[in-house]
N, C-alpha and C positions, 0 to 999 in steps of 0.2 A: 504494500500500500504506500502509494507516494504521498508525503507533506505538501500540502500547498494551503495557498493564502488567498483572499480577498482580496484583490486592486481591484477596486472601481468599477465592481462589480462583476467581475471576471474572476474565474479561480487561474491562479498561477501556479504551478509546481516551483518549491522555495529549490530545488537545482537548479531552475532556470534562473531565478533571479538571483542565486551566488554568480553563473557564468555571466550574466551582464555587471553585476557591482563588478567582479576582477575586470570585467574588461574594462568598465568607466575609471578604477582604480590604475589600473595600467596607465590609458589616456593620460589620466592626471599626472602619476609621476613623469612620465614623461615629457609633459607641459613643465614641470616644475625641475626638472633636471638638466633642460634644454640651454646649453652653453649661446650665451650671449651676442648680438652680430661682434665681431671686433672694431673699434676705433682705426680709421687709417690715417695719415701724416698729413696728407692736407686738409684734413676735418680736425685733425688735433689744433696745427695752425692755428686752423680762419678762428677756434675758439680760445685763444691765446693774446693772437695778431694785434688786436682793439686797444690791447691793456700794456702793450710794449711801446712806446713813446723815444723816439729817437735822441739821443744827446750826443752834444759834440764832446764832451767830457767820456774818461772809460768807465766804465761802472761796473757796478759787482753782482753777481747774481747769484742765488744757493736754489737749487734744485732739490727737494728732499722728495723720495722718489719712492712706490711703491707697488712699482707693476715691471714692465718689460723694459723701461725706459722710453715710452714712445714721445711722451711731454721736453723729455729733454732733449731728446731727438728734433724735435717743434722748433722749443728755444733755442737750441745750437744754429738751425737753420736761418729764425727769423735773425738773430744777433751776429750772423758772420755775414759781412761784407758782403 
């Protein structure tokens, strides 16, 4: 004799709705484990570019840095010559 349940006025057999919750479950972590697009170098830039103000003077700059280096890779670019 199969278990089954009451939705909405239909009986379901409760195997059927473990095999859909794993598979909505699946979905999800999947959504939720899904690795980020990456940042490229001229999207780092143009979000940098605005805040770097040219001087005739040399200046100093600290990079404190927490990923691949891409940001520094950015400022090295926009600051040299």
């Amino acid at each position: 004799m199969a278990v089954c349940l009451r939705v909405a006025g239909t009986y379901i057999r409760l195997k059927k709705i473990m095999r859909i919750l794993i598979r909505i479950f699946k979905n999800l972590e999947s959504l939720i484990t899904k690795q980020p697009d990456t940042m490229q170098l001229p999207e780092a830039i143009s979000l940098i570019q605005k805040g770097i103000f040219p001087h005739s003077s040399p200046q100093t700059w600290a990079d404190l840095g927490a990923g691949n280096g891409l940001f520094s890779e950015a400022l090295l670019s926009i600051l040299l010559p």
